[in-house]
Kinemage of the C-alpha trace (Angstrom):
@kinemage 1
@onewidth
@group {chain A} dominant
@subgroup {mainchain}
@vectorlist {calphas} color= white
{ca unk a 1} P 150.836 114.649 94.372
{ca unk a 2} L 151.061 114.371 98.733
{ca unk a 3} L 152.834 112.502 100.296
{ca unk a 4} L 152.403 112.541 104.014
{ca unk a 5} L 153.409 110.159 106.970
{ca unk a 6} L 150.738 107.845 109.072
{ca unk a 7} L 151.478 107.846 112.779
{ca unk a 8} L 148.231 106.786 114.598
{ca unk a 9} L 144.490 105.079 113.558
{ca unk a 10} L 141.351 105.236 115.577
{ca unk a 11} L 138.539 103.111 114.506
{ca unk a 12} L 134.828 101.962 115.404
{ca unk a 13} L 132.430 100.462 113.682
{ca unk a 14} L 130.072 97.403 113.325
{ca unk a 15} L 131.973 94.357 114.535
{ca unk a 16} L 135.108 96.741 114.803
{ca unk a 17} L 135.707 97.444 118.155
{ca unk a 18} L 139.235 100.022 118.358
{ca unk a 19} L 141.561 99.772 115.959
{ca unk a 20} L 144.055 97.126 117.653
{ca unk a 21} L 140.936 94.572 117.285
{ca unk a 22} L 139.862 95.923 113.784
{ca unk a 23} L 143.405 95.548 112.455
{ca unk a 24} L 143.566 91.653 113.125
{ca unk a 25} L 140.556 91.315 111.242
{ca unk a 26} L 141.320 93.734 108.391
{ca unk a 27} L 144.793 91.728 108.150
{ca unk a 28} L 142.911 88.862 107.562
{ca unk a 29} L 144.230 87.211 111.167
{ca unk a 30} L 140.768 86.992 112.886
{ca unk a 31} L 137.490 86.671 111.629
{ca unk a 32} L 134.994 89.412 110.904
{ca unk a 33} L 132.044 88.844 113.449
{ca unk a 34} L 129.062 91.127 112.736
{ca unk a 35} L 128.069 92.920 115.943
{ca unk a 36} L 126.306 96.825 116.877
{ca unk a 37} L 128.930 99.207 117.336
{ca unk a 38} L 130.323 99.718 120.726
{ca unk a 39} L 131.111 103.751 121.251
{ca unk a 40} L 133.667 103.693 124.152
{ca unk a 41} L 132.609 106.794 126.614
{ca unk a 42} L 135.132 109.765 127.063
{ca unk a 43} L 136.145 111.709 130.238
{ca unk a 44} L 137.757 113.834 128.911
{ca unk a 45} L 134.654 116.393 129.356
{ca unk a 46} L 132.960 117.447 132.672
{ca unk a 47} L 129.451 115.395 133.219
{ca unk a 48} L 127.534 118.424 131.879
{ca unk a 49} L 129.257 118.332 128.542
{ca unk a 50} L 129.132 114.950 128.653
{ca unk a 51} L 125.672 114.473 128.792
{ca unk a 52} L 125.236 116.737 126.304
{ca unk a 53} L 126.699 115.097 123.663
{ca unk a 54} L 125.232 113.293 120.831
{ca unk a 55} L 126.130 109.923 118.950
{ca unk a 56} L 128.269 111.964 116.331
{ca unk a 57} L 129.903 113.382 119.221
{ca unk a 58} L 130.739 110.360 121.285
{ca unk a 59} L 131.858 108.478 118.091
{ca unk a 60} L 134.883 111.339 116.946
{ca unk a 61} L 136.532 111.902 120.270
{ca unk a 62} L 136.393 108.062 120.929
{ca unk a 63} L 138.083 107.334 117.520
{ca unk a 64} L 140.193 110.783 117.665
{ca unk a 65} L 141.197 109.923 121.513
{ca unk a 66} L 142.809 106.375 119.806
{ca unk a 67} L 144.145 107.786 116.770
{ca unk a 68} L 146.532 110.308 118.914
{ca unk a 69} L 146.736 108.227 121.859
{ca unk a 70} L 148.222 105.555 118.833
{ca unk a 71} L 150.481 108.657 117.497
{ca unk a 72} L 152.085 109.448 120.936
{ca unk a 73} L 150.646 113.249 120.136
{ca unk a 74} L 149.161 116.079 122.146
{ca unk a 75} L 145.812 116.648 120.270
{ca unk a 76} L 145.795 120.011 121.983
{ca unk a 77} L 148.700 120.793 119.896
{ca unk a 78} L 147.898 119.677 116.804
{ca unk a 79} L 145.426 121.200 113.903
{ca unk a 80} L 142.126 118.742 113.055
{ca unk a 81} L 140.069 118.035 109.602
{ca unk a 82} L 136.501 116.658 110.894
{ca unk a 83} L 134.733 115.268 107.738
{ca unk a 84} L 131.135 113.794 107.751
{ca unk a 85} L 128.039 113.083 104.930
{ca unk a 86} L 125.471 114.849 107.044
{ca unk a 87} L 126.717 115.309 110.678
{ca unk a 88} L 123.906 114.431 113.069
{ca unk a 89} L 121.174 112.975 111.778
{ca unk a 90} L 119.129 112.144 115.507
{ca unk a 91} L 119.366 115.895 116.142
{ca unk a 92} L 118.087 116.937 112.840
{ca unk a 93} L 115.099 114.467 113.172
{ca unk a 94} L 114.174 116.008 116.455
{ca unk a 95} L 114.250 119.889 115.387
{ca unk a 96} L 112.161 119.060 112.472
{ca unk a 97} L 109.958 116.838 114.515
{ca unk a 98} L 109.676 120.245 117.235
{ca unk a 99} L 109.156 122.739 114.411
{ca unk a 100} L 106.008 120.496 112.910
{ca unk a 101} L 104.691 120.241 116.494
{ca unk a 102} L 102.135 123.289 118.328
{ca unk a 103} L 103.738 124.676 120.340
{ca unk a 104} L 107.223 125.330 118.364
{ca unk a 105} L 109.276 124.308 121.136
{ca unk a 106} L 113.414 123.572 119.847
{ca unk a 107} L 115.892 122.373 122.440
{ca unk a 108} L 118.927 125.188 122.738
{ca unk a 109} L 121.211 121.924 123.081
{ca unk a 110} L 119.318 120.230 120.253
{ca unk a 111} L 120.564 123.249 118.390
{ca unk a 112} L 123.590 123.900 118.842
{ca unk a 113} L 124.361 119.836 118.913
{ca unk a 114} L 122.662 120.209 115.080
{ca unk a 115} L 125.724 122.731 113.304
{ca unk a 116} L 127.920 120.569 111.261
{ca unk a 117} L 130.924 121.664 113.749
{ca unk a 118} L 129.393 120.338 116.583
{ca unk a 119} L 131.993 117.503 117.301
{ca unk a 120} L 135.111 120.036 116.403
{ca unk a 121} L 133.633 122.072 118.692
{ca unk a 122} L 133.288 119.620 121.597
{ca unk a 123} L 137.373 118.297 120.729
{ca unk a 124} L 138.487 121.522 121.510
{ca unk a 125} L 136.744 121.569 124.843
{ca unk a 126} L 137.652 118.286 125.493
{ca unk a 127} L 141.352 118.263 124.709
{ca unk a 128} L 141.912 122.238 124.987
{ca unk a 129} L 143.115 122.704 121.793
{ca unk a 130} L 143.479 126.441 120.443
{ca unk a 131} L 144.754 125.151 117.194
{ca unk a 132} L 143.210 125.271 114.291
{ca unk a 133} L 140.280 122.812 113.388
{ca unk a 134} L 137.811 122.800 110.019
{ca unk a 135} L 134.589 120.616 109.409
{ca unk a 136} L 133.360 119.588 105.803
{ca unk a 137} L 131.002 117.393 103.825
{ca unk a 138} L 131.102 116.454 100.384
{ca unk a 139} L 128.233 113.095 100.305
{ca unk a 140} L 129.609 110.209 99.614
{ca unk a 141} L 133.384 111.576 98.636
{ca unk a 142} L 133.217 113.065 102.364
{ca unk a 143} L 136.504 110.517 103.667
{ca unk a 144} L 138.048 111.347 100.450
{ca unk a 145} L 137.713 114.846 100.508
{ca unk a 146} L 138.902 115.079 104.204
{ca unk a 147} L 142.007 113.327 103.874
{ca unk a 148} L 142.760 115.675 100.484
{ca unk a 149} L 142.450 118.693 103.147
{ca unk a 150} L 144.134 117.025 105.983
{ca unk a 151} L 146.927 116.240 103.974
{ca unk a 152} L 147.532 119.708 102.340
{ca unk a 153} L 147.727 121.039 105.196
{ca unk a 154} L 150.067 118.746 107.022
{ca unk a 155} L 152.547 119.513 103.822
{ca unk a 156} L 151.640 123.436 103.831
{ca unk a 157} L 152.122 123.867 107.090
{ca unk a 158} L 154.428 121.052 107.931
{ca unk a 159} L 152.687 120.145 111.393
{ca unk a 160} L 151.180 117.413 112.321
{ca unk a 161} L 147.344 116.722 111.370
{ca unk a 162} L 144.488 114.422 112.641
{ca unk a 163} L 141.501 113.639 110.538
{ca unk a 164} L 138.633 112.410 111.939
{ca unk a 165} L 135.711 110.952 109.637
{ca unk a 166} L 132.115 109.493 111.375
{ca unk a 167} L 129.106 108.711 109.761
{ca unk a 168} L 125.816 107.124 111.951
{ca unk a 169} L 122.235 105.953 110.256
{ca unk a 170} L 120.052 108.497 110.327
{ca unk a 171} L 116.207 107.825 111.904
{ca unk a 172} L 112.677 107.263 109.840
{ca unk a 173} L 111.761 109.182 107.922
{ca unk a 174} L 115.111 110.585 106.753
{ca unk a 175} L 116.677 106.982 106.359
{ca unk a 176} L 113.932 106.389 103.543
{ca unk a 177} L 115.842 109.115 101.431
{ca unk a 178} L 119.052 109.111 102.718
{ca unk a 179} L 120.266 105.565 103.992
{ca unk a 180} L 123.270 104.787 106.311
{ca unk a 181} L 123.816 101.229 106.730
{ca unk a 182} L 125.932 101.035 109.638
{ca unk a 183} L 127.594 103.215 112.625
{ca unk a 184} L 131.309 104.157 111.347
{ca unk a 185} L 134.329 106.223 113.006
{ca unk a 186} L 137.824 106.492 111.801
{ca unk a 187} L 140.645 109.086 112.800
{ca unk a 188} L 144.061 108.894 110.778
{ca unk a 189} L 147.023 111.531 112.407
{ca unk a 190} L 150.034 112.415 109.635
{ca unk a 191} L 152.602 114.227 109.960
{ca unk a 192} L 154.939 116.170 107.388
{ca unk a 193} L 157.783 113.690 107.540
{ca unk a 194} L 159.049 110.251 109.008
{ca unk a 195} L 159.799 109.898 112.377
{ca unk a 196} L 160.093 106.691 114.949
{ca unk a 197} L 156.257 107.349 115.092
{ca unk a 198} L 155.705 106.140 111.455
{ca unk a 199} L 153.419 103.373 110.359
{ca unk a 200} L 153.342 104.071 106.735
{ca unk a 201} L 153.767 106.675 104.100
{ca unk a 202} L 150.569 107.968 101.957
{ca unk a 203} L 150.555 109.372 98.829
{ca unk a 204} L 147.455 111.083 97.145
{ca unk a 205} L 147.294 111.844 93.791
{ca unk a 206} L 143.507 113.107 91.479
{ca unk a 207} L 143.479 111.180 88.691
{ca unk a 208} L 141.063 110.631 85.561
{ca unk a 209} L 137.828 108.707 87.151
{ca unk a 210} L 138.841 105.513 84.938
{ca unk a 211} L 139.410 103.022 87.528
{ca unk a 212} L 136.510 102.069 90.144
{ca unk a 213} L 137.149 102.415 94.185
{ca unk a 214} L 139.126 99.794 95.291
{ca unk a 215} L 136.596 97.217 96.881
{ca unk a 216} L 137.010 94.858 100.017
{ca unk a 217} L 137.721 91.124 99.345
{ca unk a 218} L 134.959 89.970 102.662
{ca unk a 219} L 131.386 90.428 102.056
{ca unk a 220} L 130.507 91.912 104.897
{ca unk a 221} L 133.262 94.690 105.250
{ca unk a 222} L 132.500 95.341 101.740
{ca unk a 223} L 128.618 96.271 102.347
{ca unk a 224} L 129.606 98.806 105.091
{ca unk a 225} L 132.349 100.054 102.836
{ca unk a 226} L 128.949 100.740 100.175
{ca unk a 227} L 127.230 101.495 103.451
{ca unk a 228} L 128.651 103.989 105.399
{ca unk a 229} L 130.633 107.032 103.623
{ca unk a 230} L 132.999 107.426 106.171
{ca unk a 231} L 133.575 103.568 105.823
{ca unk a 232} L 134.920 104.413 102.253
{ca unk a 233} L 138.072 104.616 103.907
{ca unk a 234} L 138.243 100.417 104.314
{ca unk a 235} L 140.501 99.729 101.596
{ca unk a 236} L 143.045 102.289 103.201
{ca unk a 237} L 143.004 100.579 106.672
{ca unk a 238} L 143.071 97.467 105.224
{ca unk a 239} L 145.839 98.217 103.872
{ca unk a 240} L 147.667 99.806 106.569
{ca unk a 241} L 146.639 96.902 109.170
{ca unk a 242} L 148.502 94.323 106.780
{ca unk a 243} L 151.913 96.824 106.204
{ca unk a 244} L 152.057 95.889 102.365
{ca unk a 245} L 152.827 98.423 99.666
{ca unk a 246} L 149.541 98.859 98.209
{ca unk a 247} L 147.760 101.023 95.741
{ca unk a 248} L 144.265 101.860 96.090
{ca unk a 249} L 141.200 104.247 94.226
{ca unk a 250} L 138.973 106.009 96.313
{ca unk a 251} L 135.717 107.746 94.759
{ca unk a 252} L 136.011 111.398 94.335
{ca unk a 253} L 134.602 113.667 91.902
{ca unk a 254} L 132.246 112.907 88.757
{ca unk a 255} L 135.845 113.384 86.515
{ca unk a 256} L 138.529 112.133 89.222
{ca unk a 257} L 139.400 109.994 91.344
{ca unk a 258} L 141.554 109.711 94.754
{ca unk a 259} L 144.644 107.166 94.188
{ca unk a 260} L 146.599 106.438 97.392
{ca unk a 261} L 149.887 104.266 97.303
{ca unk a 262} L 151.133 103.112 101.108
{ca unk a 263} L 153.885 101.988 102.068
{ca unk a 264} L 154.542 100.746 105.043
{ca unk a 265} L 157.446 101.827 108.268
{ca unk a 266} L 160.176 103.639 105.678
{ca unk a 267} L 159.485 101.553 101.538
{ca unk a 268} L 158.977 103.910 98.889
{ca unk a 269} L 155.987 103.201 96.987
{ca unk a 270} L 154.778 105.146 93.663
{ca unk a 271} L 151.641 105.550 92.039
Protein backbone atom coordinates (compact mmCIF):
# COMPACT_ATOMS: atom_id res chain seq x y z
CA UNK A 1 0.00 0.00 0.00
CA UNK A 2 1.00 4.06 -1.28
CA UNK A 3 -0.24 6.60 -0.24
CA UNK A 4 0.85 9.77 -1.90
CA UNK A 5 -0.53 13.45 -2.08
CA UNK A 6 -2.27 15.10 -5.42
CA UNK A 7 -1.16 18.67 -5.98
CA UNK A 8 -1.82 19.50 -9.70
CA UNK A 9 -3.95 17.80 -12.95
CA UNK A 10 -3.38 18.50 -16.57
CA UNK A 11 -5.87 17.20 -18.96
CA UNK A 12 -6.90 17.08 -22.81
CA UNK A 13 -8.95 15.16 -24.56
CA UNK A 14 -12.10 14.92 -26.81
CA UNK A 15 -14.57 17.53 -25.58
CA UNK A 16 -12.05 18.14 -22.61
CA UNK A 17 -10.38 21.15 -23.14
CA UNK A 18 -7.67 21.78 -19.77
CA UNK A 19 -8.48 20.49 -16.78
CA UNK A 20 -10.39 23.61 -15.15
CA UNK A 21 -13.10 22.96 -18.08
CA UNK A 22 -12.88 19.08 -17.84
CA UNK A 23 -13.43 19.19 -14.08
CA UNK A 24 -16.96 20.97 -14.35
CA UNK A 25 -17.98 18.36 -16.56
CA UNK A 26 -16.45 15.37 -14.75
CA UNK A 27 -18.26 16.91 -11.51
CA UNK A 28 -21.26 16.57 -13.23
CA UNK A 29 -21.73 20.72 -13.29
CA UNK A 30 -21.63 21.15 -17.14
CA UNK A 31 -22.47 19.01 -19.81
CA UNK A 32 -20.19 16.73 -21.77
CA UNK A 33 -20.15 18.17 -25.43
CA UNK A 34 -18.33 15.87 -27.88
CA UNK A 35 -15.74 17.88 -29.80
CA UNK A 36 -11.83 17.00 -31.58
CA UNK A 37 -9.28 17.61 -29.14
CA UNK A 38 -7.74 20.97 -28.96
CA UNK A 39 -3.70 20.54 -28.19
CA UNK A 40 -2.78 24.02 -26.77
CA UNK A 41 0.84 24.97 -28.44
CA UNK A 42 3.94 25.37 -26.07
CA UNK A 43 6.77 28.00 -26.10
CA UNK A 44 8.50 26.74 -24.03
CA UNK A 45 10.91 25.35 -26.96
CA UNK A 46 12.79 27.45 -29.62
CA UNK A 47 10.80 27.34 -33.21
CA UNK A 48 13.21 24.62 -34.40
CA UNK A 49 12.25 22.24 -31.66
CA UNK A 50 9.04 23.27 -31.99
CA UNK A 51 8.45 22.36 -35.31
CA UNK A 52 9.87 19.33 -34.76
CA UNK A 53 7.62 17.94 -32.57
CA UNK A 54 5.00 15.42 -33.09
CA UNK A 55 1.28 15.01 -31.78
CA UNK A 56 2.59 12.80 -28.78
CA UNK A 57 4.86 15.54 -28.15
CA UNK A 58 2.61 18.54 -28.21
CA UNK A 59 -0.05 16.60 -26.18
CA UNK A 60 2.51 15.77 -22.80
CA UNK A 61 4.10 19.15 -22.35
CA UNK A 62 0.61 20.80 -22.90
CA UNK A 63 -0.98 18.53 -20.19
CA UNK A 64 2.47 18.38 -18.08
CA UNK A 65 2.81 22.41 -18.49
CA UNK A 66 -0.99 22.45 -16.58
CA UNK A 67 -0.45 19.78 -14.22
CA UNK A 68 2.70 21.78 -12.58
CA UNK A 69 1.57 25.08 -13.49
CA UNK A 70 -1.78 23.65 -11.20
CA UNK A 71 0.92 22.32 -8.47
CA UNK A 72 2.75 25.72 -8.09
CA UNK A 73 6.08 23.42 -8.98
CA UNK A 74 9.29 23.90 -10.91
CA UNK A 75 9.12 20.92 -13.39
CA UNK A 76 12.83 21.48 -13.81
CA UNK A 77 13.12 20.36 -10.34
CA UNK A 78 11.12 17.65 -10.10
CA UNK A 79 11.61 13.77 -11.36
CA UNK A 80 8.85 12.60 -14.30
CA UNK A 81 7.07 9.02 -15.10
CA UNK A 82 5.94 9.37 -18.96
CA UNK A 83 3.61 6.34 -19.62
CA UNK A 84 2.01 5.56 -23.08
CA UNK A 85 0.36 2.19 -25.07
CA UNK A 86 2.52 2.71 -28.11
CA UNK A 87 4.08 6.25 -28.15
CA UNK A 88 3.78 7.69 -31.64
CA UNK A 89 1.88 6.03 -33.85
CA UNK A 90 2.05 8.92 -37.07
CA UNK A 91 5.83 8.49 -36.88
CA UNK A 92 5.81 4.80 -36.91
CA UNK A 93 3.39 4.79 -39.95
CA UNK A 94 5.76 6.98 -41.85
CA UNK A 95 9.17 4.93 -41.22
CA UNK A 96 7.42 1.85 -42.24
CA UNK A 97 5.77 3.57 -45.12
CA UNK A 98 9.80 4.93 -46.13
CA UNK A 99 11.34 1.51 -45.53
CA UNK A 100 8.60 -0.26 -48.10
CA UNK A 101 9.32 2.58 -50.56
CA UNK A 102 12.63 2.48 -53.43
CA UNK A 103 14.62 4.42 -52.53
CA UNK A 104 14.86 3.64 -48.56
CA UNK A 105 14.79 7.12 -47.62
CA UNK A 106 13.93 7.58 -43.33
CA UNK A 107 13.66 11.08 -41.94
CA UNK A 108 16.59 11.56 -39.05
CA UNK A 109 13.69 13.59 -37.19
CA UNK A 110 11.16 10.90 -38.09
CA UNK A 111 13.57 8.78 -36.14
CA UNK A 112 14.48 10.03 -33.41
CA UNK A 113 10.66 11.52 -32.92
CA UNK A 114 9.82 7.41 -33.20
CA UNK A 115 11.88 6.13 -29.59
CA UNK A 116 9.34 5.66 -26.95
CA UNK A 117 11.26 8.59 -24.91
CA UNK A 118 10.73 10.99 -27.38
CA UNK A 119 8.36 13.33 -25.32
CA UNK A 120 10.69 12.85 -21.96
CA UNK A 121 13.21 13.82 -24.02
CA UNK A 122 11.69 17.01 -25.45
CA UNK A 123 10.39 18.00 -21.39
CA UNK A 124 13.75 18.14 -20.44
CA UNK A 125 14.67 20.52 -23.21
CA UNK A 126 11.77 22.36 -22.74
CA UNK A 127 11.71 22.92 -19.00
CA UNK A 128 15.62 22.21 -18.37
CA UNK A 129 15.21 19.62 -16.13
CA UNK A 130 18.41 17.46 -15.14
CA UNK A 131 16.31 15.35 -12.91
CA UNK A 132 15.50 12.19 -13.37
CA UNK A 133 12.74 11.10 -15.94
CA UNK A 134 11.63 7.25 -17.12
CA UNK A 135 9.20 6.25 -20.05
CA UNK A 136 7.11 2.90 -20.04
CA UNK A 137 4.32 0.96 -21.70
CA UNK A 138 2.43 -1.82 -20.48
CA UNK A 139 -0.95 -1.89 -23.32
CA UNK A 140 -3.84 -1.21 -21.94
CA UNK A 141 -2.62 -1.20 -18.00
CA UNK A 142 -0.13 1.65 -19.34
CA UNK A 143 -2.02 4.67 -16.82
CA UNK A 144 -2.07 2.07 -14.24
CA UNK A 145 1.27 1.00 -14.40
CA UNK A 146 2.62 4.64 -14.52
CA UNK A 147 1.02 5.90 -11.58
CA UNK A 148 2.32 2.45 -9.61
CA UNK A 149 5.96 3.85 -10.64
CA UNK A 150 5.27 7.45 -10.11
CA UNK A 151 4.09 6.82 -6.84
CA UNK A 152 6.96 4.56 -5.54
CA UNK A 153 9.07 6.80 -6.26
CA UNK A 154 7.52 9.89 -4.80
CA UNK A 155 7.46 7.64 -1.34
CA UNK A 156 11.17 6.21 -2.00
CA UNK A 157 12.55 9.17 -2.63
CA UNK A 158 10.22 11.51 -0.89
CA UNK A 159 10.26 14.29 -3.74
CA UNK A 160 7.84 15.40 -5.61
CA UNK A 161 6.70 13.44 -8.93
CA UNK A 162 4.72 14.28 -12.16
CA UNK A 163 3.21 11.61 -14.30
CA UNK A 164 2.29 12.25 -17.53
CA UNK A 165 0.08 9.62 -19.57
CA UNK A 166 -1.00 10.38 -23.61
CA UNK A 167 -2.37 8.14 -25.93
CA UNK A 168 -3.43 9.45 -29.84
CA UNK A 169 -5.22 7.06 -32.69
CA UNK A 170 -2.88 5.65 -34.64
CA UNK A 171 -3.27 5.95 -38.82
CA UNK A 172 -4.59 3.07 -41.47
CA UNK A 173 -3.35 0.49 -41.58
CA UNK A 174 -2.17 0.17 -37.96
CA UNK A 175 -5.65 1.39 -36.54
CA UNK A 176 -7.17 -1.89 -38.20
CA UNK A 177 -5.08 -3.93 -35.55
CA UNK A 178 -4.54 -1.69 -32.97
CA UNK A 179 -7.50 0.89 -32.44
CA UNK A 180 -7.42 4.21 -30.44
CA UNK A 181 -10.67 5.79 -30.26
CA UNK A 182 -9.91 9.17 -29.26
CA UNK A 183 -6.88 11.78 -28.60
CA UNK A 184 -6.15 11.62 -24.63
CA UNK A 185 -3.54 13.53 -22.25
CA UNK A 186 -3.45 13.56 -18.54
CA UNK A 187 -0.54 14.66 -16.10
CA UNK A 188 -1.12 14.06 -12.21
CA UNK A 189 2.02 15.76 -9.85
CA UNK A 190 2.22 14.04 -6.04
CA UNK A 191 4.18 14.68 -3.64
CA UNK A 192 5.42 12.61 -0.48
CA UNK A 193 3.24 14.42 2.02
CA UNK A 194 0.44 17.16 2.54
CA UNK A 195 1.12 20.53 2.08
CA UNK A 196 -1.19 23.86 1.32
CA UNK A 197 -0.72 22.50 -2.30
CA UNK A 198 -2.96 19.40 -1.64
CA UNK A 199 -6.04 18.45 -3.56
CA UNK A 200 -6.42 14.97 -2.37
CA UNK A 201 -4.67 12.01 -0.95
CA UNK A 202 -4.21 8.63 -3.16
CA UNK A 203 -3.77 5.42 -2.04
CA UNK A 204 -2.79 2.37 -4.30
CA UNK A 205 -3.03 -0.91 -3.27
CA UNK A 206 -2.69 -4.63 -5.98
CA UNK A 207 -5.34 -6.58 -5.17
CA UNK A 208 -6.89 -10.04 -6.40
CA UNK A 209 -8.44 -9.15 -10.08
CA UNK A 210 -12.08 -9.87 -8.54
CA UNK A 211 -13.69 -6.64 -9.01
CA UNK A 212 -13.99 -5.01 -12.67
CA UNK A 213 -12.46 -1.27 -13.42
CA UNK A 214 -14.55 1.15 -12.07
CA UNK A 215 -16.68 2.46 -15.12
CA UNK A 216 -18.01 6.09 -15.91
CA UNK A 217 -21.74 6.80 -15.21
CA UNK A 218 -22.03 9.17 -18.98
CA UNK A 219 -21.95 7.29 -22.11
CA UNK A 220 -19.76 9.11 -23.82
CA UNK A 221 -16.86 9.55 -21.21
CA UNK A 222 -17.29 5.96 -20.71
CA UNK A 223 -16.43 4.93 -24.51
CA UNK A 224 -13.16 6.99 -24.38
CA UNK A 225 -12.48 5.54 -20.98
CA UNK A 226 -12.76 1.80 -23.24
CA UNK A 227 -11.19 3.94 -25.92
CA UNK A 228 -8.17 5.44 -25.12
CA UNK A 229 -5.67 3.65 -22.50
CA UNK A 230 -4.43 6.61 -21.12
CA UNK A 231 -8.19 7.61 -20.66
CA UNK A 232 -8.34 4.63 -18.14
CA UNK A 233 -7.51 7.11 -15.73
CA UNK A 234 -11.40 8.75 -15.92
CA UNK A 235 -12.72 7.28 -12.92
CA UNK A 236 -9.68 8.84 -10.94
CA UNK A 237 -10.31 12.43 -12.24
CA UNK A 238 -13.70 12.05 -11.85
CA UNK A 239 -13.23 11.56 -8.75
CA UNK A 240 -10.84 14.13 -7.86
CA UNK A 241 -12.92 16.95 -9.86
CA UNK A 242 -15.98 16.19 -7.43
CA UNK A 243 -13.57 16.11 -3.90
CA UNK A 244 -15.57 12.99 -2.52
CA UNK A 245 -13.88 10.10 -0.75
CA UNK A 246 -14.06 7.55 -3.32
CA UNK A 247 -12.79 4.12 -4.05
CA UNK A 248 -12.07 3.01 -7.41
CA UNK A 249 -10.49 -0.39 -9.53
CA UNK A 250 -8.32 0.22 -12.24
CA UNK A 251 -7.28 -2.78 -14.69
CA UNK A 252 -3.89 -4.11 -14.08
CA UNK A 253 -2.50 -7.42 -14.47
CA UNK A 254 -4.25 -10.82 -15.65
CA UNK A 255 -4.25 -11.75 -11.49
CA UNK A 256 -4.53 -8.05 -9.95
CA UNK A 257 -5.92 -5.24 -9.96
CA UNK A 258 -5.09 -1.37 -9.10
CA UNK A 259 -7.53 -0.10 -6.14
CA UNK A 260 -7.20 3.64 -5.42
CA UNK A 261 -9.13 5.30 -2.41
CA UNK A 262 -9.07 9.46 -2.59
CA UNK A 263 -9.73 11.58 -0.39
CA UNK A 264 -10.02 14.82 -0.84
CA UNK A 265 -7.91 18.38 0.85
CA UNK A 266 -6.78 16.47 4.39
CA UNK A 267 -10.00 13.13 5.03
CA UNK A 268 -8.54 9.90 5.57
CA UNK A 269 -9.92 7.39 3.37
CA UNK A 270 -9.09 3.44 3.46
CA UNK A 271 -9.33 0.81 1.08
Amino acid sequence: MIRVFVEGVGLQGDGLDGWEAAAAVLAGRAEYRAAPASIPPTMLLPANERRRMVKTVKLALAVGTQAFAHARRDPSETATVFASSGGDGETIHEILESLAAAPIDVSPTRFHNSVHNAPSGYWSIATGSSAPTSSLCMHDSSFAAGLIDAAAQTVAEKQPVGLIAYDLPYPEPLNTVRKIGSTFGVAIVMAPTRSDRTIASLTLALEPRNDPPTPMAVHALEAIRIGNPAARSLPLLEALARGIESRIVLEYLASRSLALAIAPCFATASL
